[in-house]
Structures are given as C-alpha cells and as structure tokens.
C-alpha positions as a Markdown table, in Angstrom:
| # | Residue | x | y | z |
|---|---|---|---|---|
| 1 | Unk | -0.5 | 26.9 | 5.7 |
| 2 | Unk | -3.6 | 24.5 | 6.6 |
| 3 | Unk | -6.3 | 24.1 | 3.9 |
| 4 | Unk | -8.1 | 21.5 | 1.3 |
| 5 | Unk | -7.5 | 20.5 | -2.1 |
| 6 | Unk | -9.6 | 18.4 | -3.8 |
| 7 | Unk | -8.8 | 15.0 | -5.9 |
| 8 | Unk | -9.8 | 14.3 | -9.0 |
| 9 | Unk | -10.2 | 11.4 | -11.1 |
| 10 | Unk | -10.6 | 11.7 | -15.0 |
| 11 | Unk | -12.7 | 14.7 | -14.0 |
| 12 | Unk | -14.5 | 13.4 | -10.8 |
| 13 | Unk | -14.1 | 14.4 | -7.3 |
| 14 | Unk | -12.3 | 11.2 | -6.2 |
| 15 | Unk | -12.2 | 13.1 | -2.6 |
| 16 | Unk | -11.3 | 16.3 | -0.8 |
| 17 | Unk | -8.4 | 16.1 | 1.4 |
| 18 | Unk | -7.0 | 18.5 | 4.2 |
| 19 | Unk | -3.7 | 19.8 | 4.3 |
| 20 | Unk | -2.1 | 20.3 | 7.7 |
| 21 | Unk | 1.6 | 21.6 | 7.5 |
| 22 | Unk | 3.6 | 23.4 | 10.2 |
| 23 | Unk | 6.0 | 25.1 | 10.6 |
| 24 | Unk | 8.9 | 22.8 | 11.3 |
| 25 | Unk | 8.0 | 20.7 | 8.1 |
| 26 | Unk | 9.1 | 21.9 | 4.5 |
| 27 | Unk | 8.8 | 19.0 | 1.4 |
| 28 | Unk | 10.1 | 20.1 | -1.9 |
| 29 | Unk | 11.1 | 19.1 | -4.9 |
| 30 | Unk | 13.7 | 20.2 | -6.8 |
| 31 | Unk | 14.7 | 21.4 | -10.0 |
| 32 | Unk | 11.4 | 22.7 | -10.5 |
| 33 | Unk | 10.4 | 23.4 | -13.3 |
| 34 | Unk | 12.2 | 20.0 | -14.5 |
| 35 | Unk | 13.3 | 19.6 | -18.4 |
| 36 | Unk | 11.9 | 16.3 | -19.8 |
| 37 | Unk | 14.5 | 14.2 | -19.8 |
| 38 | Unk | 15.6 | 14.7 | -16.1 |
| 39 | Unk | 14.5 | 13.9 | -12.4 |
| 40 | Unk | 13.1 | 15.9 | -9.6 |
| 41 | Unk | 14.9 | 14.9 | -6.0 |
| 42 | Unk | 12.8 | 15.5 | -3.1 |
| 43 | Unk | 13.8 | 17.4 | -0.6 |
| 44 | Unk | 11.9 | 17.1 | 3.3 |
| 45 | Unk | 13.3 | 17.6 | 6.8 |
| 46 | Unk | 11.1 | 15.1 | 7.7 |
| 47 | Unk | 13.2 | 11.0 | 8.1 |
| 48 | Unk | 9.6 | 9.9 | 7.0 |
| 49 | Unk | 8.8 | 7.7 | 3.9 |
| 50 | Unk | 6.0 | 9.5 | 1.7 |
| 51 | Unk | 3.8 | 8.2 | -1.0 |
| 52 | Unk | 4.3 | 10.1 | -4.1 |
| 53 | Unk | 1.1 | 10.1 | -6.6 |
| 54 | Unk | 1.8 | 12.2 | -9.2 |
| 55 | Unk | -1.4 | 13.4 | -11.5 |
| 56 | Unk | -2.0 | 15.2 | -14.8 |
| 57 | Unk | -4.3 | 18.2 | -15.1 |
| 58 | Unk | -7.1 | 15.5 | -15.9 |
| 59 | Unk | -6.6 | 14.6 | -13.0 |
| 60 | Unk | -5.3 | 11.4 | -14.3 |
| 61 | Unk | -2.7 | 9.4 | -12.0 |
| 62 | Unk | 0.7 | 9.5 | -14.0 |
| 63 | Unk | 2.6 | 7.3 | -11.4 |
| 64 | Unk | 2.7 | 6.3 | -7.7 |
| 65 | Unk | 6.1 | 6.0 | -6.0 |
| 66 | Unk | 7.6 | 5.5 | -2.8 |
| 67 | Unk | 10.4 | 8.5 | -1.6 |
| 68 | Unk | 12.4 | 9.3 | 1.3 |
| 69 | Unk | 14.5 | 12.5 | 1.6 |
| 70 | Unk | 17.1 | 12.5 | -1.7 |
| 71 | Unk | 15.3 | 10.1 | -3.5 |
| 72 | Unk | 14.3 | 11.1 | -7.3 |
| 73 | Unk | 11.2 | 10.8 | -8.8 |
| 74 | Unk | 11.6 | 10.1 | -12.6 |
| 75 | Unk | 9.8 | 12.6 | -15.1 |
| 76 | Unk | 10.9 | 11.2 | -17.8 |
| 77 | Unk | 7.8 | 9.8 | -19.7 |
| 78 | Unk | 5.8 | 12.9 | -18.8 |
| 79 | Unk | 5.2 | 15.5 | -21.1 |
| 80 | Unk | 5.3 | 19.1 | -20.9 |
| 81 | Unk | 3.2 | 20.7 | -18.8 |
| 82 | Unk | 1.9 | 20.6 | -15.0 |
| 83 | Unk | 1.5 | 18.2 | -12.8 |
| 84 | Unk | 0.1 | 18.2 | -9.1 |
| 85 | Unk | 1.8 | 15.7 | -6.9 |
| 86 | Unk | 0.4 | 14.5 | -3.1 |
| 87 | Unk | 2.6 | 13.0 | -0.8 |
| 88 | Unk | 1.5 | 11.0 | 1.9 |
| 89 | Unk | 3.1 | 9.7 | 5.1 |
| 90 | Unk | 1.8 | 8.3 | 8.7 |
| 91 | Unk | 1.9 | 11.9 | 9.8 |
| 92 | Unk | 1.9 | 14.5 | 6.8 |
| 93 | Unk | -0.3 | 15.2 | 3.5 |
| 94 | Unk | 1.1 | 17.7 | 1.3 |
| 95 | Unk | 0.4 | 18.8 | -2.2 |
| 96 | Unk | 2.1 | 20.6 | -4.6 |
| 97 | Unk | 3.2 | 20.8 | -8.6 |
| 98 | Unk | 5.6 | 20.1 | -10.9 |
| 99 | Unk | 6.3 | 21.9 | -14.0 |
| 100 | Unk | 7.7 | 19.9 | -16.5 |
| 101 | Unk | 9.3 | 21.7 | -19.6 |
C-alpha cells in the first residue's frame, strides 16, 4: 500500500517520507515478535541491499545496519517493547516494527 510515515528524532519531525510498495515486493522480518536474546532475519524478494535504521518509540535511532535477503539484524541490546524500523535501498522505502519481548 502507498502512503507516508513520518520520522522523528527525540520527539521532532526529522522528516516525512513516502512509502511506495507494489505488489511484486514483500520485505519482512522474521520471528516477529523477537525474544531479547535472539535475532530477526530479513526476509525480501528483492536481490537489493537495504539500509536498516532501527528506532525506539522516542523516536530515538537504536542502530543503523546494512542487510541483504537472510541476513540478521541483532536485537540483542534492545529492550522490550516496539520498535519501527525503515529500510532503504536505490529503489524501495519501507517501514515497519518489531516487537521485542
């Protein structure tokens, strides 16, 4: 679905940013929710290579990664909770959340 989300920044808007997906396109990540101590692997049809900023509900970035299909992203340091992710590539900007139990 197209639309907008907005990014904040230790409760600024940092910047609004459209979201165009179609389709063809899925980007996941998966287990989600995600126990503590674990990773999440990302999951995408696409053979891009997508930035991965993950933020708190502060909006506060909690880390910045580079990930290609099957790659993990390490939750470990993160609390409980949720956490909204965007991830960026030269054709794609999708956003989502993690839950982190």
């Amino acid at each position: 679905h197209d639309g907008q989300f907005l990014l904040m920044n230790n409760g600024a808007l940092n910047s609004v940013h459209q979201v165009v997906t179609s389709s063809n396109f899925s980007l996941s990540f998966s287990p989600n929710p995600v126990s503590a101590n674990e990773a999440v692997t990302l999951h995408t049809n696409s053979k891009e290579q997508f930035r991965i900023t993950v933020y708190n509900t502060e909006g506060i970035m909690m880390s910045r990664n580079n990930l290609s299909n099957g790659e993990r992203l390490d939750v470990h340091n993160f609390s409980s909770g949720v956490y909204f992710y965007e991830a960026l590539s030269n054709s794609h900007l999708i956003s989502g959340s993690i839950i982190v139990q």
